[in-house]
N, CA, C and O atoms as CSV, one atom per row, in Angstrom:
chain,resi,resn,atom,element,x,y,z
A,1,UNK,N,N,-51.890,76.170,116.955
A,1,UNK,CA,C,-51.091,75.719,115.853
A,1,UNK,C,C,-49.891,74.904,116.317
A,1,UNK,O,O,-49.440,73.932,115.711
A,2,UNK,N,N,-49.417,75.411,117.472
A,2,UNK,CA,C,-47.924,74.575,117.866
A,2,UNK,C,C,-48.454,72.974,118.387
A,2,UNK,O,O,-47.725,71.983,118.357
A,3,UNK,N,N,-49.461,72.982,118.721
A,3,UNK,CA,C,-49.722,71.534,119.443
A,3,UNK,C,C,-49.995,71.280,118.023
A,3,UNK,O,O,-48.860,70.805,117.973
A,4,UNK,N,N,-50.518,71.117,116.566
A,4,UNK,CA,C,-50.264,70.383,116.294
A,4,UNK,C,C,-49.185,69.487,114.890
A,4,UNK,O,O,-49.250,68.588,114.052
A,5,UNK,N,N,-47.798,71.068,115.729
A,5,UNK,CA,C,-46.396,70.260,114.937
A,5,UNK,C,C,-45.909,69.205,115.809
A,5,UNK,O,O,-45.752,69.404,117.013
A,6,UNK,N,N,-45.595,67.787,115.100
A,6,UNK,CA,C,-45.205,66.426,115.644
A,6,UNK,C,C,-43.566,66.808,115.132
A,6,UNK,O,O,-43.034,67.146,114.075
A,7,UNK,N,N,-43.098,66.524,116.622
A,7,UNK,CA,C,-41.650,66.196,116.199
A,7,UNK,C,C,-41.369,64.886,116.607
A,7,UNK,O,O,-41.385,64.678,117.820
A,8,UNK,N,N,-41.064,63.778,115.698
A,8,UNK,CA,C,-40.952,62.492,115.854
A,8,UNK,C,C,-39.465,62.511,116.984
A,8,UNK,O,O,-38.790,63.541,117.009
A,9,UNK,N,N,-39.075,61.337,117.844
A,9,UNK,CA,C,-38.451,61.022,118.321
A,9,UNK,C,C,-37.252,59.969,117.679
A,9,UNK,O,O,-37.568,58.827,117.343
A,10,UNK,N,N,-35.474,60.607,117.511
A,10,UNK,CA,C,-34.829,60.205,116.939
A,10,UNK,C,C,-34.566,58.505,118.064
A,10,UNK,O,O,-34.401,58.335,119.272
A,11,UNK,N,N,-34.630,57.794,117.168
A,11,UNK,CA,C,-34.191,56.177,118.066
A,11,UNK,C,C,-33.104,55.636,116.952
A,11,UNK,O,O,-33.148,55.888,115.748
A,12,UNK,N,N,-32.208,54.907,117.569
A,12,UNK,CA,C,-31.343,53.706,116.465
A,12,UNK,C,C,-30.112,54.152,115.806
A,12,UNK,O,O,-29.357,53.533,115.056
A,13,UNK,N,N,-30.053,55.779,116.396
A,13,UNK,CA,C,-28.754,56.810,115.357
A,13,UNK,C,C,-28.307,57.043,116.713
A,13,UNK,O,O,-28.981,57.185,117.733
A,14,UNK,N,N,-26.794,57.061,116.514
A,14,UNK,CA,C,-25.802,57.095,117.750
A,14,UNK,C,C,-24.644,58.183,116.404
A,14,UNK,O,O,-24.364,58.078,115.210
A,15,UNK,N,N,-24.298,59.179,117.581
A,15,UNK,CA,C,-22.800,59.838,117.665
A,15,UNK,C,C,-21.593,58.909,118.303
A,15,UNK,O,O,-21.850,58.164,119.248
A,16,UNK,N,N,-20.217,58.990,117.726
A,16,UNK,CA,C,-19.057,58.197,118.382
A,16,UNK,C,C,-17.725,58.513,118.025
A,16,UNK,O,O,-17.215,58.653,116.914
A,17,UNK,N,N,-17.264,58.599,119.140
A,17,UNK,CA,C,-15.945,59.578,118.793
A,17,UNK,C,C,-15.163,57.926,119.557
A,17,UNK,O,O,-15.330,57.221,120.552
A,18,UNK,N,N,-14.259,57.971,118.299
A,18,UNK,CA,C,-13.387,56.492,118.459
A,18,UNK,C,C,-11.617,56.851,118.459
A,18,UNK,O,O,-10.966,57.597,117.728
A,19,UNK,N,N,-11.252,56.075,119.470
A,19,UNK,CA,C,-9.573,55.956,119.005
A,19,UNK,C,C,-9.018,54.846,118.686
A,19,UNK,O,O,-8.741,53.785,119.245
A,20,UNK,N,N,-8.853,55.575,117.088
A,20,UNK,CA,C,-7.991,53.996,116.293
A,20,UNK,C,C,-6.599,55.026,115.690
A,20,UNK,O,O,-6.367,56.231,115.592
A,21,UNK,N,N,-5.930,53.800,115.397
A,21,UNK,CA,C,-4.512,54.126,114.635
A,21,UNK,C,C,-4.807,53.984,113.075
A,21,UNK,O,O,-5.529,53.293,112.356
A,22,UNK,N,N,-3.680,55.206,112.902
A,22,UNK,CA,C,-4.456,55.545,111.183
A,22,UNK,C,C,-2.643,55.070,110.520
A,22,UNK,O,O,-1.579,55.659,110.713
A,23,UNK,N,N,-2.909,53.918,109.800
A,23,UNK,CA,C,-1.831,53.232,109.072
A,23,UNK,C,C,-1.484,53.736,108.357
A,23,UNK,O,O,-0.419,53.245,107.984
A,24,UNK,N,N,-1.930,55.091,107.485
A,24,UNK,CA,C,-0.950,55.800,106.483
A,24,UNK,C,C,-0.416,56.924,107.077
A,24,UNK,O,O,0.328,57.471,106.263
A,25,UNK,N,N,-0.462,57.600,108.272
A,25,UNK,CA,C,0.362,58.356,109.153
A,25,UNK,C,C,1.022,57.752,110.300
A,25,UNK,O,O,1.731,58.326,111.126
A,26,UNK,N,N,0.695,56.489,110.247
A,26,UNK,CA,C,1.318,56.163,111.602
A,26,UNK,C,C,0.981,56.940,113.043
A,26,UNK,O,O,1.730,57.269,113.964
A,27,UNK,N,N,-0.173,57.065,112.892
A,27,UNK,CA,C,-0.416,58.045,114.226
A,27,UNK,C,C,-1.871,57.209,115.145
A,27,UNK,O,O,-2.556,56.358,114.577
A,28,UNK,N,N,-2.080,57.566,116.325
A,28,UNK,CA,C,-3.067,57.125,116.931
A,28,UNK,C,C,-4.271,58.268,116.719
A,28,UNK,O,O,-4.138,59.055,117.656
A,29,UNK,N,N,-5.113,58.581,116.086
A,29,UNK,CA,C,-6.234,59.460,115.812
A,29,UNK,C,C,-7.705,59.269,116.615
A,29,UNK,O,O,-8.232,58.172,116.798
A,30,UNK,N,N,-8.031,60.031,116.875
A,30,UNK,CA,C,-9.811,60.478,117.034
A,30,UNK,C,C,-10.575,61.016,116.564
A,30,UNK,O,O,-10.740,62.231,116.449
A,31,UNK,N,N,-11.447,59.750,116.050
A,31,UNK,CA,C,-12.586,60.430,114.900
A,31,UNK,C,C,-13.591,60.168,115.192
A,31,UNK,O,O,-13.667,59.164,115.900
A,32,UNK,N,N,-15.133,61.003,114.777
A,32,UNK,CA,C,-16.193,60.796,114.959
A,32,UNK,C,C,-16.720,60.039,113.744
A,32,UNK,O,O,-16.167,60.201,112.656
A,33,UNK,N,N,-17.778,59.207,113.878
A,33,UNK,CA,C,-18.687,58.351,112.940
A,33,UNK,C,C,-20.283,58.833,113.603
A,33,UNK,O,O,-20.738,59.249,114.668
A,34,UNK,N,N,-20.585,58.610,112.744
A,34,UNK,CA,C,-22.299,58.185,112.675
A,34,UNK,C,C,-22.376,56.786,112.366
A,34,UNK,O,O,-21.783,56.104,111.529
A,35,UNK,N,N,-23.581,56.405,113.568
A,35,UNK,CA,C,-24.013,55.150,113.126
A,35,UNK,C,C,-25.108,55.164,112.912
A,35,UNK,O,O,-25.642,56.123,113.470
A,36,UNK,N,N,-25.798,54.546,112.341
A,36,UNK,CA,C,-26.945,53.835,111.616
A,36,UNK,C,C,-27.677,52.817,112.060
A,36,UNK,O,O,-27.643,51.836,111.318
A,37,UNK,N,N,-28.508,52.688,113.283
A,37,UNK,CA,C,-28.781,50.558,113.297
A,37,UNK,C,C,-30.089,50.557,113.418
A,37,UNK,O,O,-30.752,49.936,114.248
A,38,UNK,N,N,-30.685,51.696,112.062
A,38,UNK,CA,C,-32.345,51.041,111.681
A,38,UNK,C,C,-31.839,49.952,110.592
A,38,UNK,O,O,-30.692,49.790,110.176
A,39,UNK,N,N,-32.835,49.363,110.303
A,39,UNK,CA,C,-33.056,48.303,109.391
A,39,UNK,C,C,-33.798,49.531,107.792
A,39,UNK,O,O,-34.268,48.879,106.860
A,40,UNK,N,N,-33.822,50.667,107.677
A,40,UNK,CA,C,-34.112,51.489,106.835
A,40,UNK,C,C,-32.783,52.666,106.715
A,40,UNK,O,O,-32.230,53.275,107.632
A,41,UNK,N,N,-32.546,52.714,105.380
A,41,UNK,CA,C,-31.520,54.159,104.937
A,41,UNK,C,C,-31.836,55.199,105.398
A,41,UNK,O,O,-33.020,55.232,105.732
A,42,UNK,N,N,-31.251,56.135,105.576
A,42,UNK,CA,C,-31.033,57.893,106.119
A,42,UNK,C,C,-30.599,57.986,104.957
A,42,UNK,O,O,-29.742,57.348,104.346
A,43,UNK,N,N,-31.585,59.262,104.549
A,43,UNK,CA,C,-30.950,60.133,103.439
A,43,UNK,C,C,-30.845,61.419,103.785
A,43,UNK,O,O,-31.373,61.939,104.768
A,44,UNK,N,N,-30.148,61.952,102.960
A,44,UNK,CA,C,-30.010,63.443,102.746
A,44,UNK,C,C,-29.342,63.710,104.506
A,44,UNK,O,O,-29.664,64.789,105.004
A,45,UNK,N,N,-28.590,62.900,105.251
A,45,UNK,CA,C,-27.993,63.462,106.411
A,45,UNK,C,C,-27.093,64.536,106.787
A,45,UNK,O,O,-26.013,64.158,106.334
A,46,UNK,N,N,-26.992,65.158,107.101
A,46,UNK,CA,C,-26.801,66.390,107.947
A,46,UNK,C,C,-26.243,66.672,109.125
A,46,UNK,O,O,-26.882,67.143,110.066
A,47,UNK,N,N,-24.834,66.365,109.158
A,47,UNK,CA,C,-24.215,66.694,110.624
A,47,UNK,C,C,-23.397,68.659,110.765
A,47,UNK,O,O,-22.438,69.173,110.189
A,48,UNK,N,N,-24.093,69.038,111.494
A,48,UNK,CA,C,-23.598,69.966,112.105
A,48,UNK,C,C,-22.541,69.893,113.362
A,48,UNK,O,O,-22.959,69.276,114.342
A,49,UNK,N,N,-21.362,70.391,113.439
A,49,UNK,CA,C,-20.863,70.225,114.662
A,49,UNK,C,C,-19.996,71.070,114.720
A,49,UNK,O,O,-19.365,71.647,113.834
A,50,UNK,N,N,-19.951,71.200,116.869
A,50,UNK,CA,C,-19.069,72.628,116.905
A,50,UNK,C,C,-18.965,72.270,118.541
A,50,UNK,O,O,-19.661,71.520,119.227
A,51,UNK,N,N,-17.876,73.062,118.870
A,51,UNK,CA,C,-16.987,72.762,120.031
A,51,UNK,C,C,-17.417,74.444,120.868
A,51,UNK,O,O,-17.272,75.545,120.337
A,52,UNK,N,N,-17.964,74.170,122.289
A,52,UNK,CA,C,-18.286,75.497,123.200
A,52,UNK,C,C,-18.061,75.257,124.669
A,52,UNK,O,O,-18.217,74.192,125.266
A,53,UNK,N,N,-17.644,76.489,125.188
A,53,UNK,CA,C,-17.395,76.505,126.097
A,53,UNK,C,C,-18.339,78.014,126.391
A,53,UNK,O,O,-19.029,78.740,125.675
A,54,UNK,N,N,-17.890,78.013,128.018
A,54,UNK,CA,C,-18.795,79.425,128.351
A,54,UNK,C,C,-18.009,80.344,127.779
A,54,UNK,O,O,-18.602,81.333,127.347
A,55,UNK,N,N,-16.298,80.290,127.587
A,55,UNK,CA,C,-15.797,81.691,127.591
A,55,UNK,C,C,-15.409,81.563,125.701
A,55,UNK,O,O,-15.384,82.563,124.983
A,56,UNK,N,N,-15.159,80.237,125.220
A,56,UNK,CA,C,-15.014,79.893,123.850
A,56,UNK,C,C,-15.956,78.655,122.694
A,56,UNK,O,O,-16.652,77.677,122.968
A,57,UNK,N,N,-15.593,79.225,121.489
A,57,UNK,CA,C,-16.760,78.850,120.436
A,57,UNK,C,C,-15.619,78.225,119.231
A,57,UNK,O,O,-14.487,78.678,119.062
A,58,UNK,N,N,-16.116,77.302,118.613
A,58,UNK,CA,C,-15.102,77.155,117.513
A,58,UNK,C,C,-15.967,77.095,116.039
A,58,UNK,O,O,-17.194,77.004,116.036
A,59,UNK,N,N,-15.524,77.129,115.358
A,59,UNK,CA,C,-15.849,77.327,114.295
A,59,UNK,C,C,-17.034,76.050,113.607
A,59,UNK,O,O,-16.761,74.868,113.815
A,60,UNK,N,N,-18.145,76.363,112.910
A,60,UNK,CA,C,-18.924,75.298,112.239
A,60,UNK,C,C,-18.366,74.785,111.500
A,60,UNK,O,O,-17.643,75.307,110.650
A,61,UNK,N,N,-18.721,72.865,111.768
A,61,UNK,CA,C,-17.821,71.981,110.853
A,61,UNK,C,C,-19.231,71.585,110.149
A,61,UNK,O,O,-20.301,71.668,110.752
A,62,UNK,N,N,-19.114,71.155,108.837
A,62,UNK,CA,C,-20.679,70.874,108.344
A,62,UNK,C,C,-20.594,69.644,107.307
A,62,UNK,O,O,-20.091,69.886,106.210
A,63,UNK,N,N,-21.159,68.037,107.643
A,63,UNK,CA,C,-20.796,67.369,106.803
A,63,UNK,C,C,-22.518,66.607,105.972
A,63,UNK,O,O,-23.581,66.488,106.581
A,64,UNK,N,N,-22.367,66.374,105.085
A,64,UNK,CA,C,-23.517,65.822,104.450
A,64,UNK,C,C,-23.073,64.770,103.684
A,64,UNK,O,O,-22.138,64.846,102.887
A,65,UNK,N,N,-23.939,63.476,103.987
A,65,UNK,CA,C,-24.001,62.264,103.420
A,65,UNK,C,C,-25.622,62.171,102.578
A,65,UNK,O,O,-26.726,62.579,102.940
A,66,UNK,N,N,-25.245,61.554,101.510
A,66,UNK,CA,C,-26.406,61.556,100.520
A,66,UNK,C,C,-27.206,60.364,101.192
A,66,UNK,O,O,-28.369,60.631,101.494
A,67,UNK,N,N,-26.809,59.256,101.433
A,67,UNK,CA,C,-27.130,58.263,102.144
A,67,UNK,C,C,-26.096,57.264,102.852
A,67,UNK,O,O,-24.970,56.874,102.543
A,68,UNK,N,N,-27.301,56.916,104.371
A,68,UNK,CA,C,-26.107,56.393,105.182
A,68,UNK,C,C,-27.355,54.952,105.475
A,68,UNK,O,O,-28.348,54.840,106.194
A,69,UNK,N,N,-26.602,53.975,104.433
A,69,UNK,CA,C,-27.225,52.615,104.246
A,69,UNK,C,C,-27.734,52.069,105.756
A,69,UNK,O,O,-27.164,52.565,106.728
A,70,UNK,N,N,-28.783,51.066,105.990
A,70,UNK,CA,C,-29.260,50.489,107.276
A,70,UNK,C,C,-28.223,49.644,107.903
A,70,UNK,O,O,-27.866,48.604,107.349
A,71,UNK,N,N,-27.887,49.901,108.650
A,71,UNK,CA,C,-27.147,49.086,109.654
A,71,UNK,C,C,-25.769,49.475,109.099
A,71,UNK,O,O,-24.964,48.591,108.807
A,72,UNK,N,N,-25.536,50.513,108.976
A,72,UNK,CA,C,-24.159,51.141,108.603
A,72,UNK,C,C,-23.414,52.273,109.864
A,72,UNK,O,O,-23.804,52.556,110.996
A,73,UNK,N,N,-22.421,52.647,109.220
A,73,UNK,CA,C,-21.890,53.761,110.030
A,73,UNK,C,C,-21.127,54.653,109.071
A,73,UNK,O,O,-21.437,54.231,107.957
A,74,UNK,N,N,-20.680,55.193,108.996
A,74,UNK,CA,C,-19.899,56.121,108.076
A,74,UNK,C,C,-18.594,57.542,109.324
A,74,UNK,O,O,-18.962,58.132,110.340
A,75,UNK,N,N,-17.376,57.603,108.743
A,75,UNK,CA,C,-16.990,58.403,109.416
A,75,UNK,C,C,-17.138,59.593,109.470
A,75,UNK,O,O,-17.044,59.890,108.279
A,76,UNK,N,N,-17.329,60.638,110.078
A,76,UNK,CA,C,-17.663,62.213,109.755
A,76,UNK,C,C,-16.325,63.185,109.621
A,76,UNK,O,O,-16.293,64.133,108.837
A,77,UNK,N,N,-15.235,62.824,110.483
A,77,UNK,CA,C,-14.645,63.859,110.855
A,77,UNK,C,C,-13.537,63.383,111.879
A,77,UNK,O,O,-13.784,62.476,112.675
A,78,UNK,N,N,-12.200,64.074,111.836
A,78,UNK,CA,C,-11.187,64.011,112.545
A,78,UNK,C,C,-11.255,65.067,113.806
A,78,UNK,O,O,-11.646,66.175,113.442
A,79,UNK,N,N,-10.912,64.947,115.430
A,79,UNK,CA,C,-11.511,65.960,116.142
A,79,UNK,C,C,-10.512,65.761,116.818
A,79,UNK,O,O,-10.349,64.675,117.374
A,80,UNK,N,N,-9.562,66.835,116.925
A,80,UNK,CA,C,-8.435,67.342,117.935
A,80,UNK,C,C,-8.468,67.083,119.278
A,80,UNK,O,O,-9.563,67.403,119.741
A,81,UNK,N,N,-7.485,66.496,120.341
A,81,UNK,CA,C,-7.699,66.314,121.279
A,81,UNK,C,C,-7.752,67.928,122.261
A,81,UNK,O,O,-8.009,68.128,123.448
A,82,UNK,N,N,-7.360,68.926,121.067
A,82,UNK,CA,C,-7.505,70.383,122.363
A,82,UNK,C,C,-8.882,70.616,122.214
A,82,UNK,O,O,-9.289,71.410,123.062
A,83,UNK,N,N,-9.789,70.193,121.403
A,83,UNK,CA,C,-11.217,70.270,121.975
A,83,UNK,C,C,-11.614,69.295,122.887
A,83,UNK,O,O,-12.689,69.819,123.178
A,84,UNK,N,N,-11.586,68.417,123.474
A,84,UNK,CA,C,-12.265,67.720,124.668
A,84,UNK,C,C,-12.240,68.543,125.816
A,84,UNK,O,O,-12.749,67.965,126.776
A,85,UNK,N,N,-11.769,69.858,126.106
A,85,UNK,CA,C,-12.108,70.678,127.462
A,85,UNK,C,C,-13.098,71.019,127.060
A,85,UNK,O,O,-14.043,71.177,127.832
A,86,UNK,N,N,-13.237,71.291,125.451
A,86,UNK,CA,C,-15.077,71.995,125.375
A,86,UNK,C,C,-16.236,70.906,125.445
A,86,UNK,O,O,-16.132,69.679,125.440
A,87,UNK,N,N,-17.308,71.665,125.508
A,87,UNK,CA,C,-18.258,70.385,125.209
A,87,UNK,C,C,-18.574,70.599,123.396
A,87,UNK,O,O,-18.628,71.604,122.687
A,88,UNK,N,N,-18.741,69.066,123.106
A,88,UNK,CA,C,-18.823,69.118,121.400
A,88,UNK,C,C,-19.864,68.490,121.276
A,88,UNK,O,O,-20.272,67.549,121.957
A,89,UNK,N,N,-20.516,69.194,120.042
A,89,UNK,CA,C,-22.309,69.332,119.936
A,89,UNK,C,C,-22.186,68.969,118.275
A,89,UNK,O,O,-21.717,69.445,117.241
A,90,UNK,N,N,-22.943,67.786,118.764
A,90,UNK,CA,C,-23.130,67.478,116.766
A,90,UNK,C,C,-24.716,67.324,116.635
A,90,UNK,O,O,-25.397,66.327,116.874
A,91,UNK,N,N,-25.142,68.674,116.159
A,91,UNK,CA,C,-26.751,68.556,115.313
A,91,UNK,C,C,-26.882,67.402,114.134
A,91,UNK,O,O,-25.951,67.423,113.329
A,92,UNK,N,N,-27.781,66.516,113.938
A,92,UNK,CA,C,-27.885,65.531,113.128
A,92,UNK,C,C,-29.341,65.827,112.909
A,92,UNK,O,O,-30.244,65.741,113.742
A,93,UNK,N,N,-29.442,66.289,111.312
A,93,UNK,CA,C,-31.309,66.094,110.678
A,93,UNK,C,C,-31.095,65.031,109.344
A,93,UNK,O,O,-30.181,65.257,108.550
A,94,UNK,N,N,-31.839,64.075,109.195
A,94,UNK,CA,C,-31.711,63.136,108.235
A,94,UNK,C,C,-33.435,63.094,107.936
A,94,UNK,O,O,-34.303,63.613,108.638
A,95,UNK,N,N,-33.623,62.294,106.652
A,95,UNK,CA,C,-34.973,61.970,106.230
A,95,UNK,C,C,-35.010,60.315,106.398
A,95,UNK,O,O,-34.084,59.556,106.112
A,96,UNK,N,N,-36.269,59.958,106.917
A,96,UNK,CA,C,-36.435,58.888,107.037
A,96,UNK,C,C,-37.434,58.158,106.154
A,96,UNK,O,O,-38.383,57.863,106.880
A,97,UNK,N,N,-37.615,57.796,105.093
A,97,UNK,CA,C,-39.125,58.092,104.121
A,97,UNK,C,C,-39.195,59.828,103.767
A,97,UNK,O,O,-38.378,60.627,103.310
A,98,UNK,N,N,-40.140,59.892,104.080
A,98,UNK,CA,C,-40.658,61.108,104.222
A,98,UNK,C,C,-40.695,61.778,105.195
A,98,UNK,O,O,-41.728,62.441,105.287
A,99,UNK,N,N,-39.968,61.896,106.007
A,99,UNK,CA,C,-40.159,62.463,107.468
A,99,UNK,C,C,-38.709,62.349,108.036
A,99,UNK,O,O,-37.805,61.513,108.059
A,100,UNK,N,N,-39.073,64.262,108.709
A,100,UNK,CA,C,-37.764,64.891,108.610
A,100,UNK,C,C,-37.406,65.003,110.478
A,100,UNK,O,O,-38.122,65.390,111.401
A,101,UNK,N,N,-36.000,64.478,110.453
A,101,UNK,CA,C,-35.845,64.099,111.294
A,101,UNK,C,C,-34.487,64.701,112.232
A,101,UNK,O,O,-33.486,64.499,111.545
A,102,UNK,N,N,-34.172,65.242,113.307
A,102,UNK,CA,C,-33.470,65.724,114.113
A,102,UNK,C,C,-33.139,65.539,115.537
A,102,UNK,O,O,-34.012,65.234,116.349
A,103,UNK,N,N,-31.952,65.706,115.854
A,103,UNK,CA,C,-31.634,65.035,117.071
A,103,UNK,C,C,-29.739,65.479,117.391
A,103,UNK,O,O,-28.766,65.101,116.740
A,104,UNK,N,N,-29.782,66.386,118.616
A,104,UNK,CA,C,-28.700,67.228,118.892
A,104,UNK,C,C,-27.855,66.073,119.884
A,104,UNK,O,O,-28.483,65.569,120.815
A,105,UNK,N,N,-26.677,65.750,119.693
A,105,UNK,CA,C,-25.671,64.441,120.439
A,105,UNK,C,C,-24.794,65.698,121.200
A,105,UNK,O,O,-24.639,66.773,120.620
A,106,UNK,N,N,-24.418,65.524,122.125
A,106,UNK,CA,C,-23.118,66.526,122.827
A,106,UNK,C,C,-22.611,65.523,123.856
A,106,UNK,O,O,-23.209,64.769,124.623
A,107,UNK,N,N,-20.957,65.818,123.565
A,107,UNK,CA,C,-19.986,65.138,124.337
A,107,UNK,C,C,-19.840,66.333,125.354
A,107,UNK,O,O,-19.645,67.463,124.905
A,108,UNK,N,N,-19.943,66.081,126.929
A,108,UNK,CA,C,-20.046,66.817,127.990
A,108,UNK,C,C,-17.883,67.234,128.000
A,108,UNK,O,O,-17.017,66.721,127.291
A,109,UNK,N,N,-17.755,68.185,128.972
A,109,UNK,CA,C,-16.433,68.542,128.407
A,109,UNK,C,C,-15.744,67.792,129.233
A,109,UNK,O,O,-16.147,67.561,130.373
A,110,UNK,N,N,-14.098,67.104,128.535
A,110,UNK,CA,C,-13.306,66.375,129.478
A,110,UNK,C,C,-14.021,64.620,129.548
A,110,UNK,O,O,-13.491,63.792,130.288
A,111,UNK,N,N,-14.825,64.381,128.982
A,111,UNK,CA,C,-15.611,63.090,128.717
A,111,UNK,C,C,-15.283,62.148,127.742
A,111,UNK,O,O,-15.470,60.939,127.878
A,112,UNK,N,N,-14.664,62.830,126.490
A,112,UNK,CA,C,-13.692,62.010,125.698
A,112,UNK,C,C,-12.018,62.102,126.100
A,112,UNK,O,O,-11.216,63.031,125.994
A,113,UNK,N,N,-11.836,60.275,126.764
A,113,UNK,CA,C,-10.291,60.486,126.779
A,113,UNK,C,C,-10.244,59.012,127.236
A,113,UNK,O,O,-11.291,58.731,127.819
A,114,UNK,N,N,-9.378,57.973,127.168
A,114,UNK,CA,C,-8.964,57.239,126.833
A,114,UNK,C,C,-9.698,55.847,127.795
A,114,UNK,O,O,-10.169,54.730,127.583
A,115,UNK,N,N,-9.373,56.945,129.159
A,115,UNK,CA,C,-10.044,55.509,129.756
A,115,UNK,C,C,-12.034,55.332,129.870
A,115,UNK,O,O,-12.761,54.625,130.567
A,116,UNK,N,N,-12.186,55.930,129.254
A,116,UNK,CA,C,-14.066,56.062,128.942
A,116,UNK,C,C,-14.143,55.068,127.845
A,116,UNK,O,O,-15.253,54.608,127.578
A,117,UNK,N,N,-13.030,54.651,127.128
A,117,UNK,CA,C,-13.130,53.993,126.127
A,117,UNK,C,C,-13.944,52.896,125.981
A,117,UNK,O,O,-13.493,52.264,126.936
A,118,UNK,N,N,-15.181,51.852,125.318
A,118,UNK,CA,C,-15.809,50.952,125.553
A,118,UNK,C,C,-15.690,50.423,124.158
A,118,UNK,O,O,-15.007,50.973,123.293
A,119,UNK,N,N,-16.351,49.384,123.988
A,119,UNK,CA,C,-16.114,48.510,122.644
A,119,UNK,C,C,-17.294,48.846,122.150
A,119,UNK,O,O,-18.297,48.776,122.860
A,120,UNK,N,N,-17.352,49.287,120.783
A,120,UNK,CA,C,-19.145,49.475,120.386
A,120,UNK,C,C,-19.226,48.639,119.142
A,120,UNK,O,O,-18.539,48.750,118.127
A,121,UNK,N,N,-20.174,47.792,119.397
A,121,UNK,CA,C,-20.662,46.466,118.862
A,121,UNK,C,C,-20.270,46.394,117.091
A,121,UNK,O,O,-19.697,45.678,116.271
A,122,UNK,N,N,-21.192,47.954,117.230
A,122,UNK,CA,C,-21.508,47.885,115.083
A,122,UNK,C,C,-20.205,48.588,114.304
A,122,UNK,O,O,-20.070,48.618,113.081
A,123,UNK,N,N,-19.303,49.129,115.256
A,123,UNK,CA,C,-18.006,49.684,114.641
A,123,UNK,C,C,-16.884,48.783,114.935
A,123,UNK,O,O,-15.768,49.134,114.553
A,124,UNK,N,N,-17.021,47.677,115.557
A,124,UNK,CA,C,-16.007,46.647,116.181
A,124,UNK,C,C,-14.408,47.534,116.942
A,124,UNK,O,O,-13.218,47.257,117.089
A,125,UNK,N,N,-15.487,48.873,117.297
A,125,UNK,CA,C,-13.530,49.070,117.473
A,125,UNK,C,C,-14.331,50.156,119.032
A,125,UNK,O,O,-15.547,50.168,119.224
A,126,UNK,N,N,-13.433,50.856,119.833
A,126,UNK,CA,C,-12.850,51.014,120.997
A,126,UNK,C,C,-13.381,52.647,120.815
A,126,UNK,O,O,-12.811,53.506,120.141
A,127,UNK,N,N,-15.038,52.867,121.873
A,127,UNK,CA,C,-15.028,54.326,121.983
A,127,UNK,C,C,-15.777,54.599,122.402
A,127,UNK,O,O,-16.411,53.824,123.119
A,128,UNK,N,N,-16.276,56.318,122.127
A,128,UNK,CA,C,-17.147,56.781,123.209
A,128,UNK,C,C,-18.410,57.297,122.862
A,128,UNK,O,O,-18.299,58.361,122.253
A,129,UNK,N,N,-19.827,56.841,123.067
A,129,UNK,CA,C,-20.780,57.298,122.680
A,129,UNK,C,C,-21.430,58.444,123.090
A,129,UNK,O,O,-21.640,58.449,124.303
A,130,UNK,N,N,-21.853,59.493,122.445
A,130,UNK,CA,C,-22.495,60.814,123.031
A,130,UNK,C,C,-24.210,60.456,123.040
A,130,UNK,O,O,-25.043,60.015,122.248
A,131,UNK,N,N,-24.169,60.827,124.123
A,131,UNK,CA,C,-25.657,61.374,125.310
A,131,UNK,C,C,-26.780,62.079,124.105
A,131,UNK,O,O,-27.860,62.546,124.467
């Protein structure tokens, strides 16, 4: 029976934890987005995410987008710089058509911080992509 559940292979969806300045606090912030760069919508998406270490766990953050248009990105979430000692794990299941789809992103610990920073094409702005 197990050989024959197909788990399709997630391609074209990226995790990204970015540092931009947020103009109505005046502050420099780090936030995660989802990106998008099929040429087809994600529906019903599904980010799970949570910050671990061997000796600590933080609490489930849980966000859902009804749809995240083709060649889009959308932001998920604001993420404290006292989590980058942990490693941070964002579960992502979305539908693609009909077909259900999953794929676990984790930032390794100490991996988000300033000079890792890179330019990523479809967000035009300055950051770090998870593995």
């Amino acid at each position: 029976m197990k050989k024959d559940i197909q788990i399709p292979e997630v391609t074209d969806v990226a995790i990204a934890v970015v540092f931009e300045y947020n103009a109505i606090y005046k502050t420099d912030d780090w936030n995660v987005y989802i990106i998008n760069k099929k040429a087809v919508d994600l529906e019903l998406v599904v980010i799970v995410s949570q910050g671990f270490s061997d000796v600590k766990t933080t609490s489930l953050f849980r966000k859902k987008l009804d749809v995240l248009p083709a060649n889009s990105f959308a932001k998920i979430e604001l993420i404290q710089p006292e989590l980058f000692k942990l490693n941070n794990r964002f579960q992502v299941t979305f539908f693609e058509g009909n077909t259900l789809f999953e794929k676990t992103f984790i930032f390794k610990e100490n991996t988000i911080k300033e000079g890792s920073l890179r330019m990523i094409p479809q967000l035009g702005k300055r950051g770090i992509l998870a593995n």
